[in-house]
C-alpha positions as CSV (number, residue, x, y, z in Angstrom):
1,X,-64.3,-106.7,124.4
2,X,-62.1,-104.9,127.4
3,X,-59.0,-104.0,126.3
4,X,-56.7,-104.6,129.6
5,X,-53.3,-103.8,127.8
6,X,-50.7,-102.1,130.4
7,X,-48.6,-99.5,128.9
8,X,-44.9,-100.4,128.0
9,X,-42.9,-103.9,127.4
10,X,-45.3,-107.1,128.2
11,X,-42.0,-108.4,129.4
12,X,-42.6,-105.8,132.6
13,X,-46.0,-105.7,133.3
14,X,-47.3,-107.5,136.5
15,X,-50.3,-109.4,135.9
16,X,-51.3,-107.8,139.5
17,X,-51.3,-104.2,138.1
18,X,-54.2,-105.1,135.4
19,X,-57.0,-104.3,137.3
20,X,-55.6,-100.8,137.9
21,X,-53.9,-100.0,135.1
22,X,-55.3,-102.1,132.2
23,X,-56.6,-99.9,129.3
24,X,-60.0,-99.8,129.6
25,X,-59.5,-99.3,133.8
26,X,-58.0,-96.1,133.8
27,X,-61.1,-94.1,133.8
28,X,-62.6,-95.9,136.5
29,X,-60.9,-93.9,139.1
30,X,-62.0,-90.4,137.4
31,X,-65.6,-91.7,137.9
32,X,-64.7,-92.3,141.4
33,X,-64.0,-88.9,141.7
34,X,-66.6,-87.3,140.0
35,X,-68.9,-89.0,142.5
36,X,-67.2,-87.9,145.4
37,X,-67.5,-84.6,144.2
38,X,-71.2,-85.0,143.7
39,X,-71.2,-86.3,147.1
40,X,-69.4,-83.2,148.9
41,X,-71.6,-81.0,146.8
42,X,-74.3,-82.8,148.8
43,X,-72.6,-82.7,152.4
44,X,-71.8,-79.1,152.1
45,X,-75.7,-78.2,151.0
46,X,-74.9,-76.7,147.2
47,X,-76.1,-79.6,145.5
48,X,-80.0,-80.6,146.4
49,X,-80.6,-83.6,148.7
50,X,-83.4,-84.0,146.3
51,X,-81.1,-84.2,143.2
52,X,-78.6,-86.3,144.7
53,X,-80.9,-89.0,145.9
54,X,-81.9,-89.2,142.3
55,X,-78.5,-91.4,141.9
56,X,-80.1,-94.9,141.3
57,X,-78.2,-97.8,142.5
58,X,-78.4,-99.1,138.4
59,X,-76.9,-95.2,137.6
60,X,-73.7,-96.5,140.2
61,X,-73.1,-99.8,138.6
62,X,-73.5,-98.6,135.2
63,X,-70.8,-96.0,135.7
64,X,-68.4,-98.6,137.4
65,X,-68.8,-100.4,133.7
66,X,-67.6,-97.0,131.7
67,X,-64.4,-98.1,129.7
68,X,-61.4,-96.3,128.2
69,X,-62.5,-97.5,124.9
70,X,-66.0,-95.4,125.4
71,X,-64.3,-92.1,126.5
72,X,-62.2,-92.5,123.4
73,X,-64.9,-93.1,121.2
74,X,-66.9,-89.6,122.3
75,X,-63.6,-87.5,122.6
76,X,-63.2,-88.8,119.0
77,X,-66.3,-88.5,117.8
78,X,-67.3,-85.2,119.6
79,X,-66.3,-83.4,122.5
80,X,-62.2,-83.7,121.3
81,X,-61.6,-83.3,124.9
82,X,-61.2,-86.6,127.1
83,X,-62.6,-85.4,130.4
84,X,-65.6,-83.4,128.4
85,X,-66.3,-87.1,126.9
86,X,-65.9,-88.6,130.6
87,X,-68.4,-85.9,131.6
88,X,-70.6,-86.3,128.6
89,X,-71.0,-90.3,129.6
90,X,-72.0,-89.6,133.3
91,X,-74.3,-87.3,132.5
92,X,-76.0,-89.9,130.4
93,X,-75.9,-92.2,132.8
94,X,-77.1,-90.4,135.8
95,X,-79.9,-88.2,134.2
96,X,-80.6,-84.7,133.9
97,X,-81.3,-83.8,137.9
98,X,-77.4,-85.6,138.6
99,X,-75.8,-84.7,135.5
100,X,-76.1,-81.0,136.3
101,X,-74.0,-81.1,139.1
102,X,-71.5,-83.8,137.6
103,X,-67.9,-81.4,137.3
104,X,-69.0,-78.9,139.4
105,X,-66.3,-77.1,140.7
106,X,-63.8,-79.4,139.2
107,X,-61.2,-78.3,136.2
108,X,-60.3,-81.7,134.1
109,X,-57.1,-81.5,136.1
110,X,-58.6,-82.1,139.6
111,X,-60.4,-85.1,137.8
112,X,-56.7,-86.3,136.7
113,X,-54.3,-85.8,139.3
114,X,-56.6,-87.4,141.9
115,X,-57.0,-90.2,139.8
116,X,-54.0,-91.0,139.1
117,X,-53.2,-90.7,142.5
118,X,-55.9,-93.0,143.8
119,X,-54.0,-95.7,141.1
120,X,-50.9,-95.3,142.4
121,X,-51.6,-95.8,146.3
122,X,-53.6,-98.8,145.3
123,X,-50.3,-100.4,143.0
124,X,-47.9,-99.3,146.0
């Protein structure tokens, strides 16, 4: 079950602001991300055509459904290191020709800041 909790007083949370900031949402724009990354890794010819082609359609929906909860789980369990978890789950996801290249150049900060960023344009 999605956990869409906001943070803070329920008395102050817009019903408007779950789909960005609900719980189990706030990974989805580090995903977003990640794929763009894979994507300019592509564009600018250090990633393979070949390996980036591999992304199935599936692959893409399946990481839009990666939840908060999830990340948590793996950090927990092994990686103690949210964006290694992140990382861990795509890599899953998209296969071993992808995965390779999923976090490539990034530092978990990069994965953060433009994430959080992307959230806050789409609140504002």
């Amino acid at each position: 079950m999605e956990n869409l909790t906001l943070p803070g007083n329920p008395r102050y949370q817009p019903k408007q602001l779950v789909g960005i900031f609900g719980y189990d949402n706030l990974y989805s724009t580090y995903v977003e991300v990640e794929m763009a990354a894979l994507k300019t890794l592509c564009e600018c010819g250090i990633m393979p055509k070949e390996d980036f082609e591999k992304l199935s359609l599936a692959a893409e929906n399946a990481l839009d459904e990666i939840l908060t909860s999830e990340v948590d789980e793996v950090e927990r369990k092994v990686t103690k290191h949210d964006i290694r978890a992140l990382v861990q789950i795509i890599q899953k996801i998209v296969g071993p020709e992808v995965g390779r290249w999923v976090h490539v150049p990034l530092t978990s900060y990069d994965v953060i800041d433009t994430g959080r960023s992307l959230q806050f344009v789409r609140a504002f």
